[in-house]
LOMI-317035 format. One line per 5 residues: for each residue x, y, z of N, C-alpha, C, O. Coordinates in steps of 0.02 Angstrom, whole numbers, plus 50000, padded with zeros to 5 digits. Example, Ala and Ser with C-alpha at 12.3 -4.5 7.8 and 13.67 -1.06 7.14 Angstrom:
50660 49716 50390 50615 49775 50390 50660 49835 50390 50712 49834 50423 ~ 50642 49888 50354 50684 49947 50357 50645 50002 50394 50670 50057 50402
This chain:
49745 53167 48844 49784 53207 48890 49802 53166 48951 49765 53129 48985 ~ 49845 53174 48957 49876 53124 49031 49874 53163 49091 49897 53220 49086 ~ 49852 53143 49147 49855 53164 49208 49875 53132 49271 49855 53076 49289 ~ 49908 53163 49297 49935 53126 49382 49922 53157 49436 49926 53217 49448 ~ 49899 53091 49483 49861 53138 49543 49907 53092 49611 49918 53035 49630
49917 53151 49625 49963 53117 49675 49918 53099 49769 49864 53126 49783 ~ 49942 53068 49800 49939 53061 49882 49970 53044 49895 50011 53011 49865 ~ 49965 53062 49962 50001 53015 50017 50042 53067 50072 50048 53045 50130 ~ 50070 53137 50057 50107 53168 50095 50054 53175 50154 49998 53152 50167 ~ 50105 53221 50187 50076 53230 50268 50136 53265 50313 50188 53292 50295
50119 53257 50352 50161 53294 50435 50175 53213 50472 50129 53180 50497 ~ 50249 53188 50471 50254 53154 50494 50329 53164 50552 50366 53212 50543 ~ 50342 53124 50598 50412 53149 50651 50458 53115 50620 50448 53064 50587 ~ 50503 53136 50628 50585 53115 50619 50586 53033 50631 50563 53012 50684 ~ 50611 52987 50585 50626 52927 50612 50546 52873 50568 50543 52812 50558
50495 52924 50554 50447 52877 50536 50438 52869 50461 50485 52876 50422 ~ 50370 52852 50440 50379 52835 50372 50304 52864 50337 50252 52884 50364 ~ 50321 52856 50271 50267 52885 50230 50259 52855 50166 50306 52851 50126 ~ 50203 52834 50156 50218 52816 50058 50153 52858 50011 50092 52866 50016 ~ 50210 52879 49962 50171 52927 49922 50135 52862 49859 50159 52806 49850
50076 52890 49824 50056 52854 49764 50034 52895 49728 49991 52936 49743 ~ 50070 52888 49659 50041 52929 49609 49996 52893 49554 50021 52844 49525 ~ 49936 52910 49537 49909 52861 49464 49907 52914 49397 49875 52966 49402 ~ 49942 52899 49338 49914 52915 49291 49846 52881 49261 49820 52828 49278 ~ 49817 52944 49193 49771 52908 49184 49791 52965 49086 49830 53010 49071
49732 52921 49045 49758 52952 48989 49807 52895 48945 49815 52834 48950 ~ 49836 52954 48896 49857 52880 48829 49943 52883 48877 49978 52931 48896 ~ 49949 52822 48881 50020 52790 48895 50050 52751 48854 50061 52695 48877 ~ 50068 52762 48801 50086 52693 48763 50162 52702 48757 50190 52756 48764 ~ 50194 52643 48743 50266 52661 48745 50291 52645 48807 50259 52633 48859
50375 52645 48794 50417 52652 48833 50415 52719 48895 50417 52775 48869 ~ 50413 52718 48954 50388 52781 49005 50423 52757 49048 50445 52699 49050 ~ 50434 52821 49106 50481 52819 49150 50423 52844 49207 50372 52845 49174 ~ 50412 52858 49250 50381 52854 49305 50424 52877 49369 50465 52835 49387 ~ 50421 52948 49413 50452 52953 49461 50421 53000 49505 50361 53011 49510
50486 53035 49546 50485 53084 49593 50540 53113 49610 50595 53093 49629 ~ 50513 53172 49598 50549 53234 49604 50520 53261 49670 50464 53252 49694 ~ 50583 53305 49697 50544 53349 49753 50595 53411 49748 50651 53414 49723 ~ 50542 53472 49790 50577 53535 49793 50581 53565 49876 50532 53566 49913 ~ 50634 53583 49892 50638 53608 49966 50644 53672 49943 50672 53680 49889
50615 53740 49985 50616 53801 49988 50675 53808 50008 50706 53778 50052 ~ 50701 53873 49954 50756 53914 49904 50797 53865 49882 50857 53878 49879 ~ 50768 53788 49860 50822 53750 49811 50776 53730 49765 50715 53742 49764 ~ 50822 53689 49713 50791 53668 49670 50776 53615 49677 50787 53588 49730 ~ 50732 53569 49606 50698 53530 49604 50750 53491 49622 50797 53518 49650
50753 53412 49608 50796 53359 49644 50731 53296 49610 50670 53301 49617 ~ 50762 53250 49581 50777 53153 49554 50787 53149 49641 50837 53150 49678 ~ 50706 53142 49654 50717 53070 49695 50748 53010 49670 50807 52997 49658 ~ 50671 52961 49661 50687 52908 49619 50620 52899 49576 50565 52923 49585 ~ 50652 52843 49512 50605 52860 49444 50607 52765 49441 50643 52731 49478
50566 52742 49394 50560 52675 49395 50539 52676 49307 50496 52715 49286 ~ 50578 52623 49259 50555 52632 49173 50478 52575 49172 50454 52532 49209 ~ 50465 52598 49122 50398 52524 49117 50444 52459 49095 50411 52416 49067 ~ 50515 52444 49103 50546 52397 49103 50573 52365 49157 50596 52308 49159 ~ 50568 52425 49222 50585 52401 49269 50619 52418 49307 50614 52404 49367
50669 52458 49275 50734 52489 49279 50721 52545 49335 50672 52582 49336 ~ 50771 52544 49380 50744 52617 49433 50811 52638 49441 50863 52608 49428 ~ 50801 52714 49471 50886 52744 49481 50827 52781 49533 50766 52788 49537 ~ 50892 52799 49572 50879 52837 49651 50928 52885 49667 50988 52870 49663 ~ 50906 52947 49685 50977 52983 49700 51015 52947 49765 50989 52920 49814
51086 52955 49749 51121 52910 49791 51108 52929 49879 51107 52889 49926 ~ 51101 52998 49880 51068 52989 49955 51026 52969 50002 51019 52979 50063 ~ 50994 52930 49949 50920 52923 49986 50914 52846 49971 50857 52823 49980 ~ 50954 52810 49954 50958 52739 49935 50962 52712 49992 51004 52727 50034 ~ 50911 52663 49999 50917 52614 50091 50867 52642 50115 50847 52605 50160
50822 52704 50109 50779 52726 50137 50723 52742 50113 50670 52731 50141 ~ 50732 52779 50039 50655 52761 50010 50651 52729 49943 50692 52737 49898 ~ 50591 52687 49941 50614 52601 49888 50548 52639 49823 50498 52663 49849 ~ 50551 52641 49775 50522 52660 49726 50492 52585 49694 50530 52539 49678 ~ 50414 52583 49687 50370 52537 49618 50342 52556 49598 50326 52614 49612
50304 52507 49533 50265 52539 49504 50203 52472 49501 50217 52412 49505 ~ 50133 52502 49494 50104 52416 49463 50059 52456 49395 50020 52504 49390 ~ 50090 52410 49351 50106 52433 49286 50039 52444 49254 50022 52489 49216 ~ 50000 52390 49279 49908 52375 49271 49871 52447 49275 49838 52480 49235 ~ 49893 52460 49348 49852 52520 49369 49885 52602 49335 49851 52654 49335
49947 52598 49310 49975 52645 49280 50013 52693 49359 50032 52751 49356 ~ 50014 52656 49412 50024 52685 49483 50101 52666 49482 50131 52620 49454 ~ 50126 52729 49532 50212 52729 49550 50196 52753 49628 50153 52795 49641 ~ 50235 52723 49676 50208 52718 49740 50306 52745 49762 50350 52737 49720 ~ 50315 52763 49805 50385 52777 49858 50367 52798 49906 50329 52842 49927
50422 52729 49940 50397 52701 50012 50448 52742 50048 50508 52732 50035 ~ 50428 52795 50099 50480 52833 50122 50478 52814 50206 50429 52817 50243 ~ 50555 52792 50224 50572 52752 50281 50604 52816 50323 50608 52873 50301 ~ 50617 52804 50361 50684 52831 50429 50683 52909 50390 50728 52929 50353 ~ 50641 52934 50403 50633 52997 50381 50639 53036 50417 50618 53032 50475
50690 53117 50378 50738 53162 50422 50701 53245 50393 50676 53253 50337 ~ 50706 53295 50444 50686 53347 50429 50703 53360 50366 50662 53389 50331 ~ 50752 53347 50344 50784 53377 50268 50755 53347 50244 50767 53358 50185 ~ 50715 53305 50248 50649 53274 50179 50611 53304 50174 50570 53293 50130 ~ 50604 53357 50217 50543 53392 50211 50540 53447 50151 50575 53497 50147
50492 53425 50106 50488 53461 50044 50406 53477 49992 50353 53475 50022 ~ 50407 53486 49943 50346 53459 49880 50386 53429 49854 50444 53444 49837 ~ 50342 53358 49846 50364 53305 49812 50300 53300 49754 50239 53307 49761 ~ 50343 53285 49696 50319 53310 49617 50336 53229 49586 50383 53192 49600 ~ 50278 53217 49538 50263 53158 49548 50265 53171 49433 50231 53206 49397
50330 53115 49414 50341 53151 49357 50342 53069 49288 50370 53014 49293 ~ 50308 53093 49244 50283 53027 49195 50343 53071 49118 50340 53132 49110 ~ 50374 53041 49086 50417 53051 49042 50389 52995 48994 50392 52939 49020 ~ 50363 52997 48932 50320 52945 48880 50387 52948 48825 50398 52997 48789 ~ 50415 52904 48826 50446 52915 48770 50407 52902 48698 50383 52847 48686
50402 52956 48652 50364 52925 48577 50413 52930 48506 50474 52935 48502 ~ 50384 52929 48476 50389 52937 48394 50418 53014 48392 50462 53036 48354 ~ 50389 53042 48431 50402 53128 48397 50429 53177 48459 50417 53236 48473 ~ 50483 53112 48496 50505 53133 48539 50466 53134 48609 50407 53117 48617 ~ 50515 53160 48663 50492 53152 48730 50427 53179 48772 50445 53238 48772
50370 53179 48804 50329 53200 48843 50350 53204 48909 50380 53158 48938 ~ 50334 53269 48939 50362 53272 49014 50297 53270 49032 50255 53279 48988 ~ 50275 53257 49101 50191 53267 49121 50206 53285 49198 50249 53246 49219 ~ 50185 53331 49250 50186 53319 49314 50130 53339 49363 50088 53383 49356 ~ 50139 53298 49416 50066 53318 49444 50094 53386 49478 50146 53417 49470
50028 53398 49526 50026 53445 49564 50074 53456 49630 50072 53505 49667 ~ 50108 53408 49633 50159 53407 49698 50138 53369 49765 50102 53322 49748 ~ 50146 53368 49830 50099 53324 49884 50179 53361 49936 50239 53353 49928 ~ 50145 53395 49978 50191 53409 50050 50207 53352 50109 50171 53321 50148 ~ 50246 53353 50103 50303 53315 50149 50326 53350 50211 50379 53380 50203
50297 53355 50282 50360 53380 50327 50362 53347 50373 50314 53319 50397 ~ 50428 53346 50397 50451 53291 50429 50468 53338 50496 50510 53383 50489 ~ 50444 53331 50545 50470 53371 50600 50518 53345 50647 50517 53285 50637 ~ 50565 53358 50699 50619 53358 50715 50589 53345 50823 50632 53341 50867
């Protein structure tokens, strides 16, 4: 069974920074994608940014220049480094492992980690 445990959120001011870390643990084998999602109250979820076990990362285009997505592949850990941070970041940030296999896709997500960014 795979599990992800996320840290790192907090109460931080406008302008500063935060980095979240998520570790899985459990069977990983395969091709996997590794990210973050977040949800702001009365919207929906939202593709931060995701990183493949190849390397490969995509970022929603708003948030590019400000928060940098890795992974270290050893530890099974995905880390986003969140910079110049604005009230509208303030959200649950959902921390999301996609395994690609044989018998099709695995979604996995942790428990979320609060983000607010005050003004």
């Amino acid at each position: 069974q795979v599990q992800l445990v996320e840290s790192g959120g907090g109460l931080v001011q406008a302008g500063g920074s935060l980095r979240l870390s998520c570790a899985a643990s459990g069977s990983i084998i395969g091709f996997n994608v590794m990210g973050w999602y977040r949800q702001a109250p009365g919207k929906q979820r939202e593709l931060v940014a995701d990183m493949s076990s190849g390397g490969s990362t995509n970022y929603a285009d708003s948030l590019k220049g400000r928060f940098t997505i890795s992974r270290d592949m050893d530890k099974n850990t995905v880390y986003l480094q969140m910079n110049s941070l604005k009230p509208e970041d303030t959200a649950v940030y959902y921390c999301n492992l996609k395994v690609h296999r044989v018998r099709g896709t695995y979604d996995y997500w942790g428990q979320g980690t609060q983000v607010t960014v005050s003004s």
